[in-house]
N, C-alpha and C positions, 0 to 999 in steps of 0.2 A: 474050551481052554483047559482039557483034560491035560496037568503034567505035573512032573515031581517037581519041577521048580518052582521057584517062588513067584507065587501072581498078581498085581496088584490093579484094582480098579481104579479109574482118576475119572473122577467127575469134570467137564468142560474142560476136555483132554485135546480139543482138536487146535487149538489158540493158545498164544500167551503164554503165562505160565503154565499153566495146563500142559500146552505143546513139548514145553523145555522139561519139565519136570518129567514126562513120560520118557523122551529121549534121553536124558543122563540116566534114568532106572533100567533102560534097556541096556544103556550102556554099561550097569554094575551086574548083568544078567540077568534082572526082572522079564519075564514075560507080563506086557501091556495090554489091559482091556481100557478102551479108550472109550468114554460116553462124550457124546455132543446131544444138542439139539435141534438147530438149524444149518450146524456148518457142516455140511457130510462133506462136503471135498475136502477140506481142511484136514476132517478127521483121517479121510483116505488116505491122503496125503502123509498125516503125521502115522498112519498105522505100517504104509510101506516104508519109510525111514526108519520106525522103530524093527522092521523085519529084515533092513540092512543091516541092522548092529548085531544081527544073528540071534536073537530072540522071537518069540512071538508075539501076536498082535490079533486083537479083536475089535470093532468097533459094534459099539448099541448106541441108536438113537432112543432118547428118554425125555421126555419135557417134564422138568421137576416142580412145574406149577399143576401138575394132573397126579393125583393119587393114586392111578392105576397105573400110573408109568411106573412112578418111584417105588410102592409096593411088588411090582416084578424085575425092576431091573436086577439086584442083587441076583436071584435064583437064575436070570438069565446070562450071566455073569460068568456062574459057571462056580466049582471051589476056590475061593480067594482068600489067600495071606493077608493082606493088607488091603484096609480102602481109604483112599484120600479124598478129601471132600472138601473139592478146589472149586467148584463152577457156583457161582454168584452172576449178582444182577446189583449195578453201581445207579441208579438213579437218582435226577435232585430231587428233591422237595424240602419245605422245613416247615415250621408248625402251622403256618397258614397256609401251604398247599397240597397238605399233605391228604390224600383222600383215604377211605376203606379199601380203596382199589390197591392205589398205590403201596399200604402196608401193605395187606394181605399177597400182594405178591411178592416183594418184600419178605416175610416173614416164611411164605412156603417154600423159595428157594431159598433161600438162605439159613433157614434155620429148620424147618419139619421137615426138610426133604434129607440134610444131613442127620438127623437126628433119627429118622424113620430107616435112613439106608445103614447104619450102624445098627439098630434094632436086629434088622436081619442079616447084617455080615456079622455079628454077635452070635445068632444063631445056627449058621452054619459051618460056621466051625468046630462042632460037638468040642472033643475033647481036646482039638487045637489048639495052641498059641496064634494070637493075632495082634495086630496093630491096626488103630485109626488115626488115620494125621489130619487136621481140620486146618483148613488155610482160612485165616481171621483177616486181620489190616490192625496196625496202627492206630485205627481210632478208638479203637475199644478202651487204649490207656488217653486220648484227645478226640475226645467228641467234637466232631464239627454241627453246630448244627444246620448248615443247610439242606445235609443229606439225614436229616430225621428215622427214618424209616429204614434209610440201610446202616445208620448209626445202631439204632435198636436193634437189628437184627443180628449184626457183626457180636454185638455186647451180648446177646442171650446164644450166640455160638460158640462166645469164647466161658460162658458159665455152664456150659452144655459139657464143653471140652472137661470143666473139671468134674462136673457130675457123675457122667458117662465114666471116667478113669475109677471112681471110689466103685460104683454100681460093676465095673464090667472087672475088677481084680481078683483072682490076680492072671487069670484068665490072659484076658486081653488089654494095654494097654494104649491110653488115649492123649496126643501130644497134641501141640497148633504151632504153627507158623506165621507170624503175623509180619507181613511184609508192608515197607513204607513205598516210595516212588521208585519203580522200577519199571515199569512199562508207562510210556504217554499215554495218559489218558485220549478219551475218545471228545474227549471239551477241551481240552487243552492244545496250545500252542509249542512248537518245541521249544519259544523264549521262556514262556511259561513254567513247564514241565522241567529247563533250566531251572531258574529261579529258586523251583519248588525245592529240588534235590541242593541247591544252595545253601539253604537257607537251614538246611540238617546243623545238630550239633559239629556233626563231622563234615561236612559242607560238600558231601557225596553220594546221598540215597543208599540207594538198596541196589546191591550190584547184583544180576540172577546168577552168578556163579556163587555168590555166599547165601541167598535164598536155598539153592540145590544142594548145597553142603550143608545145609540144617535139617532139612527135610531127610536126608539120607542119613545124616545122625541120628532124629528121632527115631527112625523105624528099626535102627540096629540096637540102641542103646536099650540094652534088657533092663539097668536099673531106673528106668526116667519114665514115670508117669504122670499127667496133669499139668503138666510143664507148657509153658507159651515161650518162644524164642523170639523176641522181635528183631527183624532185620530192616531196619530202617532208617538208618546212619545216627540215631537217635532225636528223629521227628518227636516221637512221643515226650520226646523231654520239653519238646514247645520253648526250647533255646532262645529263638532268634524272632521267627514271627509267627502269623495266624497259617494256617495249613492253604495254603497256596491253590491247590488245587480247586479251591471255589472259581466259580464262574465272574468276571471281572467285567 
């Protein structure tokens, strides 16, 4: 991904937001390095759409529950502008089923694997300017807890987020995005997934056209560091009911 343009990597690029977010960056001229794990078509997929908007496109498979994945993916990467550190792992548990297993993966994707891929896109930008956008959730300002472990993890990535901004300045700048219901979940019903986005202060979720418009704010705005934007119709405010999304 040798070019003068601007590059950005996106973690669990090939799906979801992932998918969306790499296509609207293609669309503002970002040349895409796409990381997946198990989705290669997906990823293929979303890498030749991102090389119809006339941009370039890379994809790296990396399992960011393996140490040697996520310590070379960066360098494999290539020089990069920006890295977004979107791909998570949503599992239930809560205080009673929650295992070592369970955290522990848990906590390596979701928070060592961000925090270690930042390490190194920190570092190879000698005397560059850079940006890391970290995509959090919602819970971080409402703990659910039947998801224990991806609660904890979300919450020590959004503390990451501010750490990371004071450590890495003025160098490079570190924002998040914390998105409410916007994709159906993989448990849920779409009465459900209704419901959920209902039941918002604003009685609408998280539309991904204003997730992509936040996202594309952070990485521009030269003066905005350690910032969390929540788009979430304002779930976090806990308005109306319990976060819906638990299993019923």
């Amino acid at each position: 991904m040798n070019t003068p343009s601007h590059t950005v990597l996106i973690t669990g690029a090939a799906k979801r937001l992932g998918r969306a977010i790499a296509l609207d960056l293609a669309g503002h001229g970002w040349n895409v390095v796409l990381h997946y794990n198990v989705s290669q078509a997906e990823a293929e997929a979303t890498a030749q759409d991102v090389r119809g908007l006339g941009t370039r496109a890379a994809t790296l498979r990396a399992d960011l529950e393996r140490e040697e994945d996520v310590q070379g993916l960066i360098a494999r990467a290539g020089p990069l502008d920006a890295l977004i550190n979107n791909a998570s792992i949503f599992e239930y548990d809560d205080w009673q089923s929650a295992t070592r297993q369970s955290w522990d993966r848990h906590m390596a994707i979701n928070l060592r694997a961000p925090f270690v891929l930042s390490q190194a896109f920190a570092r190879q930008l000698d005397e560059r300017p850079g940006v890391i956008l970290n995509i959090t959730d919602q819970r971080v300002f409402k703990p659910t807890p039947q998801f224990m472990s991806y609660g904890v993890s979300r919450a020590g990535l959004h503390w990451l987020t501010h750490t990371l901004a004071q450590a890495l300045a003025p160098k490079v700048r570190v924002n998040a995005v914390a998105p409410g219901p916007s994709f159906i979940g993989a448990r849920q019903s779409e009465e459900a997934f209704a419901r959920q986005r209902a039941a918002t202060a604003l009685g609408r979720g998280a539309s991904v056209e204003d997730l992509l418009g936040a996202v594309r704010y952070l990485l521009h705005a030269q003066s905005v560091t350690g910032e969390t934007i929540v788009v979430d119709g304002g779930q976090h405010l806990a308005w109306k009911t319990a976060d819906t999304s638990v299993p019923e």
